[in-house]
C-alpha positions as CSV (number, residue, x, y, z in Angstrom):
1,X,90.7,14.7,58.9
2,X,91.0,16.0,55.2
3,X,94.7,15.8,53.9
4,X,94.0,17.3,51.1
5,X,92.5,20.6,53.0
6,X,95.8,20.3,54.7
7,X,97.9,20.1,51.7
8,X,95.6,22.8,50.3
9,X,96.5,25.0,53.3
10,X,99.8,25.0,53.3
11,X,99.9,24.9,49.5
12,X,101.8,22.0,48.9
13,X,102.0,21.0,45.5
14,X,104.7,18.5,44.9
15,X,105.0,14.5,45.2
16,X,103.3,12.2,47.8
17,X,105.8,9.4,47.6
18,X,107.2,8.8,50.9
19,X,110.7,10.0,50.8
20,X,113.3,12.8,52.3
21,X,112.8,15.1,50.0
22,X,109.1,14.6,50.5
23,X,109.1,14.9,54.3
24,X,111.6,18.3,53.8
25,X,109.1,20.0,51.5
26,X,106.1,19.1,53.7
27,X,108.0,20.5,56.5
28,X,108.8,23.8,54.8
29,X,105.7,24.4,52.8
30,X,103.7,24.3,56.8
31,X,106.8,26.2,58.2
32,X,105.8,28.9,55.7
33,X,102.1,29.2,56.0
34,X,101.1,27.9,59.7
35,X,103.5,30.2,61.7
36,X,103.2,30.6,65.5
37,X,100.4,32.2,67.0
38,X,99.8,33.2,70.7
39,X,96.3,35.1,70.4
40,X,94.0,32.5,72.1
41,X,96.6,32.2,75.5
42,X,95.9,36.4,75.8
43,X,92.2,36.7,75.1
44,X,92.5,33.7,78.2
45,X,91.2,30.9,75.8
46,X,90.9,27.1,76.6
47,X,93.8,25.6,74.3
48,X,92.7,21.9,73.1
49,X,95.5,20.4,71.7
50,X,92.8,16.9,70.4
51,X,93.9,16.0,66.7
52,X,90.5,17.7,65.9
53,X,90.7,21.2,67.7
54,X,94.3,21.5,66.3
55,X,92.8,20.8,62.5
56,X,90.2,23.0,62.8
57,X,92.6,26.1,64.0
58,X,94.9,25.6,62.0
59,X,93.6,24.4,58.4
60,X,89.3,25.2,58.7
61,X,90.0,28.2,60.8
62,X,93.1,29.6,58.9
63,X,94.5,30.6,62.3
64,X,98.4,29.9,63.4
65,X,99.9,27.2,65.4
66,X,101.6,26.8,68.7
67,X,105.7,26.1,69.2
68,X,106.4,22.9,70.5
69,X,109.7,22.6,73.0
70,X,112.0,19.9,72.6
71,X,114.2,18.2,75.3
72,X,116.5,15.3,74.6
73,X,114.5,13.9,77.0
74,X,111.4,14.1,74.6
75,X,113.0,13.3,71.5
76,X,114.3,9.9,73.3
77,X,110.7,9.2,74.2
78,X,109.7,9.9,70.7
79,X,111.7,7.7,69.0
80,X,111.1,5.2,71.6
81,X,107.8,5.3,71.1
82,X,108.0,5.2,67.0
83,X,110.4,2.2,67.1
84,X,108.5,0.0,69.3
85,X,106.1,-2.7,67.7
């Protein structure tokens, strides 16, 4: 996939150091421009959630993005995962 077609998209302009501030300005720059979109679940679409489907709706095609629900439950299992080797 084509980070800068991403960056592009959501019109980020700052640093690409990894840091906080980084990370919070990412985060509010896609907050801005990819909001939430339901269109595809009432036309009665297929919704692929692949890397590649989600890339393509949200940066190629210019379309919005889904919400994602999180439970403790889920948030344990993410960090789990991102803390084991």
């Amino acid at each position: 996939m084509d980070i800068n077609a991403y960056l592009d998209r959501i019109a980020y302009r700052g640093e690409h150091t990894p840091s906080l501030e980084t990370l919070t300005r990412l985060h509010q720059a896609h907050l801005r421009a990819i909001t939430y979109e339901n269109l595809d679940i009432h036309l009665g679409r297929y919704l692929a959630l692949d890397e590649r489907a989600m890339f393509d709706k949200m940066v190629t095609g210019r379309r919005g993005g889904w919400r994602r629900r999180w439970t403790p439950r889920a948030c344990r299992r993410s960090t789990q995962s991102a803390s084991s080797p």
